[in-house]
KEGU-547273 format. One record per residue (C-alpha): residue number from 1; residue in one letter; x, y, z. Coordinates in Angstrom, 3 decimals, m for minus. Example, Ala and Ser with C-alpha at 12.3 -4.5 7.8 and 13.67 -1.06 7.14 Angstrom:
   num   residu         c1         c2         c3
     1        a     12.300     m4.500      7.800
     2        s     13.670     m1.060      7.140
END
This chain:
   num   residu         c1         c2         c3
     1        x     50.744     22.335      5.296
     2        x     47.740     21.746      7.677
     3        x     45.563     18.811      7.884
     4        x     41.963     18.848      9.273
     5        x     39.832     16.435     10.669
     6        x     36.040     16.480     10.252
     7        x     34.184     13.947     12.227
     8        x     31.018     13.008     11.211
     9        x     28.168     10.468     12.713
    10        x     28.495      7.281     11.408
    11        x     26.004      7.189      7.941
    12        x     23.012      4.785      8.843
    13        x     23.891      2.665      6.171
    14        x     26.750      1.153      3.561
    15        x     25.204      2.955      0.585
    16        x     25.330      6.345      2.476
    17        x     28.962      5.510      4.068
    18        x     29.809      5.384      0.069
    19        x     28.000      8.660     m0.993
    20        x     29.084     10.799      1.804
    21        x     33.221      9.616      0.943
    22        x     32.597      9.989     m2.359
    23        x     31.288     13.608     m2.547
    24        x     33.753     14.447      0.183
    25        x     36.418     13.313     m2.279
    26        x     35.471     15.444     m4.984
    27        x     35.210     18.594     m2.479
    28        x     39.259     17.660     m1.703
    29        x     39.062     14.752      1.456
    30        x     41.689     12.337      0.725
    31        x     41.641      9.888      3.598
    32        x     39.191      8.135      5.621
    33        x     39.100      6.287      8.872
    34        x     35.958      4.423     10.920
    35        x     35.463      4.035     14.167
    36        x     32.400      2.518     16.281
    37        x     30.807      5.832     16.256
    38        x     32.084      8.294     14.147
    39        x     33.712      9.088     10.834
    40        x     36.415     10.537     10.112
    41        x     37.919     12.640      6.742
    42        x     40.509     14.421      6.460
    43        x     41.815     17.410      4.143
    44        x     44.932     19.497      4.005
    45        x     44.580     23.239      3.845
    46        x     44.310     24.092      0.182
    47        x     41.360     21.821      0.439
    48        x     39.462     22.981      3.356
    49        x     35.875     23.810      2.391
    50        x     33.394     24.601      5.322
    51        x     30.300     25.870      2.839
    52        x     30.323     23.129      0.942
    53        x     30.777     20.740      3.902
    54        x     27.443     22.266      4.854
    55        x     25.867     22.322      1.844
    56        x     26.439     18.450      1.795
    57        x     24.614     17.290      4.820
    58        x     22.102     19.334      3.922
    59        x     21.300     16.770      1.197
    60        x     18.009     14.612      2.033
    61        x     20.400     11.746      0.922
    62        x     22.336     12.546      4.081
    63        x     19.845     13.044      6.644
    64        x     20.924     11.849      9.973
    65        x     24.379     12.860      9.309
    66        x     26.373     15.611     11.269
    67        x     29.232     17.533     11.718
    68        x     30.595     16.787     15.124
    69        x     33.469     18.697     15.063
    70        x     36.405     20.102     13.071
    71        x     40.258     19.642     14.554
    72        x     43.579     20.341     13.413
    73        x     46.108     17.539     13.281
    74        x     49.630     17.597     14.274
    75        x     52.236     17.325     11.690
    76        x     52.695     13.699     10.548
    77        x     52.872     11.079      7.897
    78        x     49.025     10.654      7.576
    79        x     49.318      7.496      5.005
    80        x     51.298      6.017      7.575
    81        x     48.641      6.711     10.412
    82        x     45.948      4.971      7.955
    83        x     48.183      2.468      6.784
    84        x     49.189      1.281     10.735
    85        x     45.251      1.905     11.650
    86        x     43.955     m0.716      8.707
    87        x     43.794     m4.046      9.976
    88        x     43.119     m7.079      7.810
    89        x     39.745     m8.945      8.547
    90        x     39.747    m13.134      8.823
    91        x     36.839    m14.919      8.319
    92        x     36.602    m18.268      9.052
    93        x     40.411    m18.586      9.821
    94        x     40.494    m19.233      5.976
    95        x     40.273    m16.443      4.118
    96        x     42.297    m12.884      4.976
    97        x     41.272     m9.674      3.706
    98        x     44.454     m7.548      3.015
    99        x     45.863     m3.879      1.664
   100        x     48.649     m3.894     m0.837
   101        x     51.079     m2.806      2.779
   102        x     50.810     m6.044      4.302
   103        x     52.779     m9.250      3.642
   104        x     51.192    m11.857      2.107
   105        x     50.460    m14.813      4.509
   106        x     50.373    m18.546      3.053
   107        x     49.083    m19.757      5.778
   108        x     45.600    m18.732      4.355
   109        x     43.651    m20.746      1.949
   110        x     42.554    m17.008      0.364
   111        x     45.006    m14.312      0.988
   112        x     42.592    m11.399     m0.877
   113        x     44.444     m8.139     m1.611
   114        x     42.097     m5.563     m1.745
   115        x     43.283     m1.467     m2.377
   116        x     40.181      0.100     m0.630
   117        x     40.845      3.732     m1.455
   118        x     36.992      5.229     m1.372
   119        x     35.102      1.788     m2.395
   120        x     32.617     m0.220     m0.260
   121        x     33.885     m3.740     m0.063
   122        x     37.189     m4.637      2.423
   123        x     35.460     m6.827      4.816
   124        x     36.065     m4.777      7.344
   125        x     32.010     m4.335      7.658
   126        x     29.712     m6.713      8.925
   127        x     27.510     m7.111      5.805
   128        x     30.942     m7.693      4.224
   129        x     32.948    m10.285      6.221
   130        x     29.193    m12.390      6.508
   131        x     28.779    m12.816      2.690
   132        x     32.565    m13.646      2.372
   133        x     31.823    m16.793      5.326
   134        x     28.282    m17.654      3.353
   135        x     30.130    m18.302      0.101
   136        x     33.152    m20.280      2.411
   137        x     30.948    m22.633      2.625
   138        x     29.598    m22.707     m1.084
   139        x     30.234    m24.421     m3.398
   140        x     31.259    m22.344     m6.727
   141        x     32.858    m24.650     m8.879
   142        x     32.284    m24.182    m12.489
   143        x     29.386    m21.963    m11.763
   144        x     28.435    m18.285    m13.550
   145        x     28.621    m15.913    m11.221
   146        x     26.975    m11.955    m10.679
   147        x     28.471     m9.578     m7.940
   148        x     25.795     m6.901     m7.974
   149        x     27.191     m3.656     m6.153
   150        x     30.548     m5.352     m6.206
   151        x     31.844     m1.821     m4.558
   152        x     35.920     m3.189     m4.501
   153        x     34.898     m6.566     m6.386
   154        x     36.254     m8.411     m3.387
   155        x     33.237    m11.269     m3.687
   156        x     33.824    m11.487     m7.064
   157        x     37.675    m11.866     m6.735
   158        x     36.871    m14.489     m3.682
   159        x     34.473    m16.137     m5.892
   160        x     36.868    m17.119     m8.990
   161        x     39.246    m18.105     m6.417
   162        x     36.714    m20.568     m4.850
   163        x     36.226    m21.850     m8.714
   164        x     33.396    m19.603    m10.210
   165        x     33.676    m19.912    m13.679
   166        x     31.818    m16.247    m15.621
   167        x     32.108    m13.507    m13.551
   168        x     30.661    m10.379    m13.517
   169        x     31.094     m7.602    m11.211
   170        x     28.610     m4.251    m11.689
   171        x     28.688     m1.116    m10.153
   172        x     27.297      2.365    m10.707
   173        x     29.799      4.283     m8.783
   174        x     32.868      5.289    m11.164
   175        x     35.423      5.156     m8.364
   176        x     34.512      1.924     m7.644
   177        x     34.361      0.551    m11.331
   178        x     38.137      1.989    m11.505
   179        x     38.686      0.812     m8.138
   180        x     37.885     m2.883     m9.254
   181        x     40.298     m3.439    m12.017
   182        x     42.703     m1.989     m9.661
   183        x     41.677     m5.195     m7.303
   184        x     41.518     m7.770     m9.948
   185        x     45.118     m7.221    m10.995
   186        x     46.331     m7.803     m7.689
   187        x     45.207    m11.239     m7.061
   188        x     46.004    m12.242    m10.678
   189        x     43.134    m12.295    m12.276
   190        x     42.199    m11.692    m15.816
   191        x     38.977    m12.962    m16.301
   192        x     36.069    m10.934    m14.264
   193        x     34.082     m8.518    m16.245
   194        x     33.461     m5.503    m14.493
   195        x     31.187     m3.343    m15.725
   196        x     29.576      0.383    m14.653
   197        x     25.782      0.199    m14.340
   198        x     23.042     m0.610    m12.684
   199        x     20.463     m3.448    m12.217
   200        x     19.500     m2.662    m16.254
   201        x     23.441     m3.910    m17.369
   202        x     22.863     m7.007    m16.535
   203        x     21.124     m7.606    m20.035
   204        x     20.283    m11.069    m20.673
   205        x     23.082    m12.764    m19.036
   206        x     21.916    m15.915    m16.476
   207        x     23.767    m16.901    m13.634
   208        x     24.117    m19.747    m11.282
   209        x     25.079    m17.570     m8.179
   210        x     24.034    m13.910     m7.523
   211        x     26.103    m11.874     m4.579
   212        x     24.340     m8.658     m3.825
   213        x     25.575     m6.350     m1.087
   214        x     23.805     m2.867     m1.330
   215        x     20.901     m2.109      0.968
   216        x     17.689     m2.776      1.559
   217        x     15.940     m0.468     m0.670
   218        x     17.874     m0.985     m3.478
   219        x     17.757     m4.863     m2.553
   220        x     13.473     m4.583     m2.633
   221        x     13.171     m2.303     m6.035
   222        x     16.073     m4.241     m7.680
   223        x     15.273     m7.897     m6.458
   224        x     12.669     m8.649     m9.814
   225        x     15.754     m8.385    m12.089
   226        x     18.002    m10.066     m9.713
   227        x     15.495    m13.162     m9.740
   228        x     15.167    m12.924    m13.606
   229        x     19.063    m13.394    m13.989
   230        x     19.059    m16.668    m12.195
   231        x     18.692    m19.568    m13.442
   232        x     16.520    m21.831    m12.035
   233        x     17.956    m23.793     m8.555
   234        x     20.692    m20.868     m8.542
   235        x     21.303    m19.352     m5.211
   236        x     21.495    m15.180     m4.269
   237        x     23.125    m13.772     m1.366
   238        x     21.857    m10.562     m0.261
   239        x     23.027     m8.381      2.850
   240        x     23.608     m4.571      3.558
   241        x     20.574     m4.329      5.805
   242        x     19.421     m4.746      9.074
   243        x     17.797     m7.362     11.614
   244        x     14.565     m5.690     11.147
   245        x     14.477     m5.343      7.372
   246        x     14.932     m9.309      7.398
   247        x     11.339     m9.853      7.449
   248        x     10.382     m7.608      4.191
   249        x     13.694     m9.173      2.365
   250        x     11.840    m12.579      2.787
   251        x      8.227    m11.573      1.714
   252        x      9.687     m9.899     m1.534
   253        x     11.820    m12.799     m2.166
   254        x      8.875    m15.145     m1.655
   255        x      6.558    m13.162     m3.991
   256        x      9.588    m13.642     m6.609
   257        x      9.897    m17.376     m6.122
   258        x     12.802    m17.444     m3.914
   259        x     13.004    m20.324     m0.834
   260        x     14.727    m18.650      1.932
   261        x     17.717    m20.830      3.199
   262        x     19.235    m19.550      5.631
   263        x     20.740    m15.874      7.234
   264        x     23.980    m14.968      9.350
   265        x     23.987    m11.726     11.587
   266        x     26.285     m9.841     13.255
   267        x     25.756     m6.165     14.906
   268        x     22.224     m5.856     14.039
   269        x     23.473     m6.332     10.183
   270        x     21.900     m9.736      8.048
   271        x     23.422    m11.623      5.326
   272        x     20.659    m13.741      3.940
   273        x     21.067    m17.137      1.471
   274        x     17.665    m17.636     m0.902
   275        x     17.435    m20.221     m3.828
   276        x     15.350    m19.914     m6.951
END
């Protein structure tokens, strides 16, 4: 059977990377690559849907986004192309970001095993890889933690391997809530509640660290109940934004009582450290 390849410019930002492979997933996409530039789904024939290709990116939520072209792919094991194309990340030489297809590697003090499928979260991003080398150097013993957008729930997998103690992972994407247990079974873990929400399920839970990788506008109408879960001299960790959004980030977290700390970035993307 055919496959097709639709390349697309490269979504302006994590939250719209996630949208656009999610609704291309329910059209009939199964399989997604990156590169600098571009990205890439593809689809087999049975699948193929022009109209409602279209009809997508003429969503405001994807504006910015287009079609740059549509090819047909030569015959081939496409799970092996992805599998052979998907590199695992290292950050800090201490802590490897893997897919269930590659060995395991001791050498690492974290050897994460993360099933991507259509979840945001396998390091491979910037806003990603910078959290995971922020928290490296935290310490998490003992302490409650929230992973707010937790996409794959890598942070919160990385965090009750550094020590954390209560764990709680929230997302309001469906694929990724499934995608998480998926994630937390294969590093052995039993004990991170994962839940599908928003900012609202926190409830009245208080934490000790907050990780929150979304974007910035979720990040600015979301930070007041971020702030209200921590208790106080916790620290948050906020990225999925840009060089240029770093300023607002600080002025909301300063109206909320936050102290900025300190920021990493890479690519024009921020990872920013505040404490309460």
């Amino acid at each position: 059977m055919k496959t097709w390849e639709y390349a697309f410019t490269m979504p302006g930002s994590d939250i719209q990377h996630d949208m656009l492979t999610t609704m291309l997933g329910n059209i009939g996409f199964d399989s997604f690559m990156d590169d600098d530039i571009t990205l890439k789904a593809y689809c087999t024939e049975d699948h193929r849907d022009d109209l409602a290709v279209e009809e997508l990116l003429r969503m405001e939520v994807f504006h910015g986004i287009h079609l740059l072209g549509v090819e047909e792919m030569p015959d081939k094991d496409w799970n092996e192309v992805w599998e052979a194309s998907y590199q695992p990340v290292v950050v800090n030489e201490r802590c490897r970001v893997r897919a269930p297809f590659h060995d395991p590697d001791p050498s690492f003090e974290f050897d994460l095993v993360i099933e991507p499928k259509m979840s945001f979260g396998t390091a491979n991003h910037e806003t990603t890889a910078q959290i995971i080398q922020l928290m490296l150097e935290t310490d998490f013993q003992g302490k409650d933690v929230l992973d707010m957008g937790s996409g794959t729930a890598v942070l919160a997998i990385l965090a009750k391997k550094l020590g954390a103690a209560k764990t709680v992972a929230i997302d309001n994407d469906e694929w990724a809530y499934n995608n998480a247990f998926t994630n937390v079974a294969l590093n052995g873990i039993d004990d991170i509640k994962i839940v599908l929400g928003d900012a609202n399920a926190i409830g009245d839970e208080r934490f000790d660290i907050v990780l929150a990788n979304i974007n910035r506008n979720i990040l600015l109408r979301d930070m007041n109940r971020y702030v209200e879960a921590m208790r106080q001299g916790a620290h948050i960790f906020f990225s999925g934004f840009y060089t240029e959004d770093l300023e607002s980030i600080i002025t909301e977290a300063s109206r909320l009582g936050l102290h900025y700390v300190r920021h990493l970035s890479k690519n024009n993307w921020v990872a920013a450290e505040f404490e309460k």
